[in-house]
LOPA-339578 format. One record per residue: residue in one letter; x, y, z of N, C-alpha, C in turn. Coordinates in steps of 0.001 Angstrom, whole numbers, plus 500000, padded with zeros to 6 digits. Layout:
! residues N
AXYZXYZXYZ/...
This chain:
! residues 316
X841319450236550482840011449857549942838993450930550217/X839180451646551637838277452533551219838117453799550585/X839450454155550290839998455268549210839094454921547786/X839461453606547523838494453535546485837162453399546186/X836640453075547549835117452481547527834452454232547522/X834849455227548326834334456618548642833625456862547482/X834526457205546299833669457983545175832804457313544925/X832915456036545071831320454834544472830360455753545349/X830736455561546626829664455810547430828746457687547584/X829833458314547198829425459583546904829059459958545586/X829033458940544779827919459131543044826759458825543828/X826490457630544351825560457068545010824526458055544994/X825131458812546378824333459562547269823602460830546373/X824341461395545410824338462579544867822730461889543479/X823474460793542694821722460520542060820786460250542758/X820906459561543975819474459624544560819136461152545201/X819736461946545296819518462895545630818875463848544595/X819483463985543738819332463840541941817668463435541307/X817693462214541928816579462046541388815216462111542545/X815506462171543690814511462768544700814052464091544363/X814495465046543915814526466258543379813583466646542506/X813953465594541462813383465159539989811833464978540471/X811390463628541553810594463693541738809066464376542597/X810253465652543315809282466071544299809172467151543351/X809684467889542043809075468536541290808133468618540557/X807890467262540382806608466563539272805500465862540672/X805559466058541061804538464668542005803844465207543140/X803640464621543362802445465355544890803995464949546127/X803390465764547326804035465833548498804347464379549117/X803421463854548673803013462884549849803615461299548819/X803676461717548007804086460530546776805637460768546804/X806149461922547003807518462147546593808480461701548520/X807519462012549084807920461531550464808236460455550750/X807413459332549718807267458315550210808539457523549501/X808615457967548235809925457410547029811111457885547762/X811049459246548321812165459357548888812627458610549865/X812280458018551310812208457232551843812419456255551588/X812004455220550464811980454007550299813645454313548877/X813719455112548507815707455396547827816400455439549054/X816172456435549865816952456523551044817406454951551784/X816261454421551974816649452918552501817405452285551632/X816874452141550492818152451314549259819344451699549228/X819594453149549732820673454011549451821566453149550735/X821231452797551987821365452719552963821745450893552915/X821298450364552484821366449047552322822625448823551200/X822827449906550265823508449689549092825080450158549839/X825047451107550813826133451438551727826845450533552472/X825718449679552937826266448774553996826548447607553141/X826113447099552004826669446013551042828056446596551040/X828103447511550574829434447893549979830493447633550815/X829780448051552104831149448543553941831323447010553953/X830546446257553971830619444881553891831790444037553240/X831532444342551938832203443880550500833533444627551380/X833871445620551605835164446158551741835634445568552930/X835226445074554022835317445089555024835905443064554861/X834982442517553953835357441230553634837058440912552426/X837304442577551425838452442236551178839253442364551915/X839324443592552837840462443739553764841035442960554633/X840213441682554830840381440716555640841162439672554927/X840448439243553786840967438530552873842721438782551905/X842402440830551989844012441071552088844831440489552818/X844592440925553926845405440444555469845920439054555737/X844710437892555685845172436792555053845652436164553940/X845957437177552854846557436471551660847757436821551815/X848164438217552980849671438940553057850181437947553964/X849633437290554857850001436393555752850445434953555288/X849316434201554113850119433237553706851325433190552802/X851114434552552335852498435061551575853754435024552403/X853566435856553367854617436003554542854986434206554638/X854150433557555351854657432325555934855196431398554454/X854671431685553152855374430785551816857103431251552068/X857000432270552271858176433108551802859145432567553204/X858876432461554242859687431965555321859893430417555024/X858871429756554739859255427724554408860380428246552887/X859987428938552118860872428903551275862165429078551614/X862546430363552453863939431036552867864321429348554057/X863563429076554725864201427326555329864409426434554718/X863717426145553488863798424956552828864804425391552123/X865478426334551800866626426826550981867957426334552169/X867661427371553291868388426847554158868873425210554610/X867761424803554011868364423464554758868507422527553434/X868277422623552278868819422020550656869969422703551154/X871200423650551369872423424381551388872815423610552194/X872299423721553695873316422569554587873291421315553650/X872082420949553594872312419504553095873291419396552135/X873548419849550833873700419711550720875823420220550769/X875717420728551807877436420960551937877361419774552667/X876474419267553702876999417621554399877000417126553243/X876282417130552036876692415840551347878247415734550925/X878373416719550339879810417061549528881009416718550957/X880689417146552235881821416762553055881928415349552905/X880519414470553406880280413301553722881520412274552253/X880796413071550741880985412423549623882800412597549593/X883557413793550270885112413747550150885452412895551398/X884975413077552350885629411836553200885025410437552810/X884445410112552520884290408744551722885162408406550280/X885175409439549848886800409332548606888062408843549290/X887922409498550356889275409537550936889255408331551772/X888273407849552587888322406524552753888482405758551734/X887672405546550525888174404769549906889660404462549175/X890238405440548935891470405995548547892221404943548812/X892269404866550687893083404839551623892915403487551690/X891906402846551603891224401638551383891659400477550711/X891956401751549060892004400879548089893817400509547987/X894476401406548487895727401406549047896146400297549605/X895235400300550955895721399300551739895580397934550987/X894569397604549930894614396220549781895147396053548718/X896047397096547812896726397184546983898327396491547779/X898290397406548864899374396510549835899566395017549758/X898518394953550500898033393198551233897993392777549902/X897733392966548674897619392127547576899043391920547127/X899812393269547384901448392830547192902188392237547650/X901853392382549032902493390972549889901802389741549314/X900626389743549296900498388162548602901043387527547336/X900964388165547322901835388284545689903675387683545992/X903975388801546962905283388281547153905792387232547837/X904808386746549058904268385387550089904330384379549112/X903673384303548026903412383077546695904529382798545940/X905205383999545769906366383875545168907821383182545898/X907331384039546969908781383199548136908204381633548209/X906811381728548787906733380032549141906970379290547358/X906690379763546186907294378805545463908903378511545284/X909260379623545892910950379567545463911057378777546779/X910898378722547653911028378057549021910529376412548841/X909680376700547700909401374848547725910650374072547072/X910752375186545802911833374385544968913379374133545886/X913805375788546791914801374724547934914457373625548473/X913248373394548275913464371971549610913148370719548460/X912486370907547600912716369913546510914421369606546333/X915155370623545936916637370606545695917128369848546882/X917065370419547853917490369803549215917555368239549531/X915806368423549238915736366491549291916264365473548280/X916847366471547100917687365467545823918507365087546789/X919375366101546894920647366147547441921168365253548687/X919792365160549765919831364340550903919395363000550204/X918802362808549306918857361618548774919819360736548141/X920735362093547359921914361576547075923386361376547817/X922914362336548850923904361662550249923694360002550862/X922406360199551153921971358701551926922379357474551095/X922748357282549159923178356452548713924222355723549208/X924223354213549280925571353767549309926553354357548237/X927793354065548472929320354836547864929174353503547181/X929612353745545637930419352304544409931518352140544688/X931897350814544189932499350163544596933883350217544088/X934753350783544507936014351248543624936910349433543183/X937259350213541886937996349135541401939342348796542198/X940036347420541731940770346666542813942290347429542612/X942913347836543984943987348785543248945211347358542947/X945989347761542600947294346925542071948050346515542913/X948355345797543338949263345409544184950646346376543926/X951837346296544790953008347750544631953395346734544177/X953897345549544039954728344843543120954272345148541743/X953250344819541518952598345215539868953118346381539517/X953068347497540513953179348672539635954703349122539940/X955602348015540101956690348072540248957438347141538599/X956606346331538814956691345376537346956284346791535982/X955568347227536506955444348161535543956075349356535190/X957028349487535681958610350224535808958088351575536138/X957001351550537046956506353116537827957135353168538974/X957928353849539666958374354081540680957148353987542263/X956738353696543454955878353997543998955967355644544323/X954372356118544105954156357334544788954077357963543788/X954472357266541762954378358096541396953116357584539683/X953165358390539106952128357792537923953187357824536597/X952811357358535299953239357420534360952850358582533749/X953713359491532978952862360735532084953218360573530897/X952738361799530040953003361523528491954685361801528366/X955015360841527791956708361321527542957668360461528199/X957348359677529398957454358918530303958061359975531566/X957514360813531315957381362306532510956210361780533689/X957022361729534796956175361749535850954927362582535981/X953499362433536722952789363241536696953334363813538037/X953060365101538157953239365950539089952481365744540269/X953218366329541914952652366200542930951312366846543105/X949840366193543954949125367831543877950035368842544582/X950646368802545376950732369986545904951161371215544869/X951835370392543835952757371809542942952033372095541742/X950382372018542299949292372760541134949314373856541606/X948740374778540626948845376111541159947235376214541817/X946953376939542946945427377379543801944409377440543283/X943175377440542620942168377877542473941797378824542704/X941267380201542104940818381509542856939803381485542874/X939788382129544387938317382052545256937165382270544406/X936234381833544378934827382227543792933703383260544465/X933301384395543462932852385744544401931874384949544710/X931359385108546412930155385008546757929178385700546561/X928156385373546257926720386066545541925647386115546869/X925055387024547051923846386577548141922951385847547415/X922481385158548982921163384833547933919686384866548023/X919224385344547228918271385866546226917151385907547309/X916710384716548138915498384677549141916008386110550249/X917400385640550351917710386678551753917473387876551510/X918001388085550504918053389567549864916569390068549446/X915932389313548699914375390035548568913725389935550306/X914016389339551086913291389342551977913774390548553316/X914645390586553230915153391560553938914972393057553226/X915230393398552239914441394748551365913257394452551773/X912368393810551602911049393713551653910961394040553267/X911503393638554300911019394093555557911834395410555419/X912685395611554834912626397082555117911675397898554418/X911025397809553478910089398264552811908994398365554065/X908785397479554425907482397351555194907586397868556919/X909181397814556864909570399004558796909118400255557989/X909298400837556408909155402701556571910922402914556508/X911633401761556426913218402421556069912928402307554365/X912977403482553820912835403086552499913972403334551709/X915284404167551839916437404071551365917239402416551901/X916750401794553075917555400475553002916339399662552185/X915365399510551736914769398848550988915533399116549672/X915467400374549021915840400762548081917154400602547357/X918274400123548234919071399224547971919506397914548577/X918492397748549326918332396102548683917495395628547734/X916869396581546972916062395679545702916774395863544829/X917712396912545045918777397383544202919883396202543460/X920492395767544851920971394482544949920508393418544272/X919237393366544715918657391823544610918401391818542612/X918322393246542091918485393556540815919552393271539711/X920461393894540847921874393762540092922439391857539886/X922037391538540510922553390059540869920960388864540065/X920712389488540301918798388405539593917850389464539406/X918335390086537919917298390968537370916373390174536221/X916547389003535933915976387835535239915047387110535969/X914923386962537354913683386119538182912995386649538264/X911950385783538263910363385953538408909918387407539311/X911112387529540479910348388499541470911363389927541074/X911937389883539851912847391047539678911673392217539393/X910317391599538801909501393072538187908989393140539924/X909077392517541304908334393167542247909309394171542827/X910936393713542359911853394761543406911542395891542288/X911832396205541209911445397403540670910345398158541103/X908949397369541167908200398129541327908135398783542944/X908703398154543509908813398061545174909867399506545339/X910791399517544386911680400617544375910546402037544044/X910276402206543184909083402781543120907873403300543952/X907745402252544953907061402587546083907311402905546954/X908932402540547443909709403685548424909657405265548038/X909944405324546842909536407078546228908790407721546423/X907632407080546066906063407649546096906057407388548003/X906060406536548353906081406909550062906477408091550407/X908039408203550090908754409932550324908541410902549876/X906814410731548774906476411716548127907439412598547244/X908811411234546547909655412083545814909111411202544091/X907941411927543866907019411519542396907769411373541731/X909003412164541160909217412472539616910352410871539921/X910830410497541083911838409413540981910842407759541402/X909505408261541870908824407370541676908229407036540035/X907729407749539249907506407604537831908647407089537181/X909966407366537388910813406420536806911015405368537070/X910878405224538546910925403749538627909802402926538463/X909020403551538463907333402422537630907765402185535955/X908234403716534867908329403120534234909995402276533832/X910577401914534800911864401097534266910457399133534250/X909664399499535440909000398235535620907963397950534774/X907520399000533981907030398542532813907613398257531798/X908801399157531429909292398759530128910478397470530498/X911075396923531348911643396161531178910905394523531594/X909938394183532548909422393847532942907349394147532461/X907370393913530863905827394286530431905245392882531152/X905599391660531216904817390361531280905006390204532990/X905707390887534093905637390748535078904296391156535928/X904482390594537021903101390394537656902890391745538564/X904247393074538342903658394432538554903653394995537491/X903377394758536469903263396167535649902196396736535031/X900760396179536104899800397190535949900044397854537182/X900637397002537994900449397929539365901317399696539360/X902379399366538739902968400096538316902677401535537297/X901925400956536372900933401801535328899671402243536469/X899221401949537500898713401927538106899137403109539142/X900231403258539581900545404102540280901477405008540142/X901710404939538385902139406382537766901000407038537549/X900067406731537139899275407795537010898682408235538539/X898761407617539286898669408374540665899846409458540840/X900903409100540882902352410082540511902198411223540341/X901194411141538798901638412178537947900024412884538170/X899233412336539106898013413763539643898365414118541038/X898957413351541650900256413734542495900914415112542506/X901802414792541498902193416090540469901381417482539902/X900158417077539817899083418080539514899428418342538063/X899651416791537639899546416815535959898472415867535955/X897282416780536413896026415692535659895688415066534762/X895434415930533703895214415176532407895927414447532174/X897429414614532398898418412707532247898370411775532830/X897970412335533691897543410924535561896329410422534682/X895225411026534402894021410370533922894032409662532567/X895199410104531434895328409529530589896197408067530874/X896808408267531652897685406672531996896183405179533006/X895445406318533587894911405734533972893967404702533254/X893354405874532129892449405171531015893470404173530188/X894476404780530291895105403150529109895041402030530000/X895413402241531144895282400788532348893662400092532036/X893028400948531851891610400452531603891513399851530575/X892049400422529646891498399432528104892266398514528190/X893788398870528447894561397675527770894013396357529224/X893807396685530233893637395451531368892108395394531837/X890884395018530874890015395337531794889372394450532214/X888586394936533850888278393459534757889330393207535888/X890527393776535261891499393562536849890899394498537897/X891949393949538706891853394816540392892272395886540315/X893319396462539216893964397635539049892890398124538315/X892155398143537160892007398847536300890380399383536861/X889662398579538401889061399062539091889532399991539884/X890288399962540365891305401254541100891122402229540254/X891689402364539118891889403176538420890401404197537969/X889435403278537566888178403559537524887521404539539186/X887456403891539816887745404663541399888430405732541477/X888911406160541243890383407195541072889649408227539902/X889527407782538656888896409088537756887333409468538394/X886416408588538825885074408770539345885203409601540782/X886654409537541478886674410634542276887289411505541977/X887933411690540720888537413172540381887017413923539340/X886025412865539054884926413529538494884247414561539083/X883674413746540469883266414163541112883585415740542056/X885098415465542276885799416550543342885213417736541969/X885923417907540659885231418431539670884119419280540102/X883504418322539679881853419004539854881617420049541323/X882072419203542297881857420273543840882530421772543371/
């Protein structure tokens, strides 16, 4: 500032000097003395305005470089701390995916056991319905057999004792000289067998689950709980993280089993499978059909959950 103020101040000096000159050439001594004097003071007053004026920007520099300085530091913090913030958010927002994930898992579980709990206790009612026919039809008195013949009668009747009349007047034969009956294969049954796969499902042995639903398939692939051993087979896979033999077995449980009570769960957790797989776009397309074709279920909220966190991971 005062680089620039100088030349002001040295025109200044030079017209009043200029014109002091002017006037002590034309004027009396005592007149030009006096003008000079009274410029000189203006000259002097017009100096110190100025030192003033300069003296008031330089200050006003100083404080405008200063609130500059301190904008520029809240800025470089408030940057700093929008960045943390927002990397806590994004951690905070993947471990809360992942809780929920894990979440939605677990009551995908607990909903399968209930599922399978409802199913046993109805098959478990109808044994004991059966049961109580049966003890009912034990506890009957025995009828009353007709009156046998006296051995004279059936001696009058030219039958030998011990033996019957046949066609031809051919004796009927002894039992003993029938020929055996062959044995009848024993079948397991159906409660034991889903229930025992099922606790192995649920110890973490998943090759002895895997054939016992196997079993319980081969023998009652027509009952009600045949679409849970499929899908249950399926979920031993995906446990062992072996996808491509979990996707087959979800879809044997959709396509053979469409009206069973897994085959959203199933559609449900192929497309988990197959982003599993790191075939997204097919994981998300199976997912969206679960949505249209089922919507309002418990699955097709899962599923919804599941693309809103693959949106999201996205965006980070």
């Amino acid at each position: 500032m005062s680089e620039v103020h100088s030349p002001v101040k040295k025109h200044i000096v030079t017209a009043a000097l200029s014109l002091a000159l002017l006037l002590a050439a034309g004027s009396p001594a005592w007149a030009v003395s006096k003008e000079t004097i009274e410029m000189m003071q203006q000259l002097d007053t017009l100096q110190q305005t100025v030192s003033q004026l300069q003296q008031t920007v330089v200050a006003q520099m100083a404080v405008l470089h200063t609130l500059l300085q301190q904008t520029t530091d809240s800025l470089s913090e408030m940057k700093r701390k929008v960045d943390a913030l927002e990397q806590t958010t994004g951690q905070n927002l993947a471990t809360a995916n992942n809780q929920m994930t894990s979440l939605n898992q677990q009551v995908e579980a607990l909903s399968a056991s209930l599922d399978d709990a409802k199913a046993q206790i109805a098959k478990l009612s109808g044994q004991v319905a059966k049961t109580q026919n049966i003890l009912q039809t034990l506890n009957q008195p025995p009828a009353q057999t007709a009156t046998t013949e006296a051995p004279g009668a059936m001696a009058a009747n030219g039958a030998a004792p011990g033996t019957a009349p046949g066609a031809g007047g051919q004796t009927a034969a002894a039992p003993g000289d029938a020929a055996a009956p062959a044995p009848a294969q024993t079948i397991p049954d159906p409660n034991s067998l889903y229930t025992a796969a099922l606790s192995y499902y649920s110890g973490g042995q998943y090759r002895l689950a895997i054939q016992g639903f196997e079993e319980y398939l081969q023998y009652y692939g027509n009952t009600d709980l045949a679409s849970n051993a499929q899908f249950y087979i399926g979920e031993c896979y995906y446990a062992e993280k072996d996808y491509h033999d979990a996707i087959d077995a979800y879809n044997l449980c959709i396509q053979q089993y469409p009206g069973g009570n897994k085959s959203r769960g199933a559609l449900l957790k192929k497309g988990y499978a197959l982003i599993a797989l790191h075939e997204r776009a097919a994981g998300e397309q199976v997912l969206r059909l679960l949505i249209r074709q089922a919507p309002g279920t418990r699955e097709a909220r899962l599923a919804a959950e599941r693309l809103r966190s693959l949106s999201a991971g996205a965006r980070r």
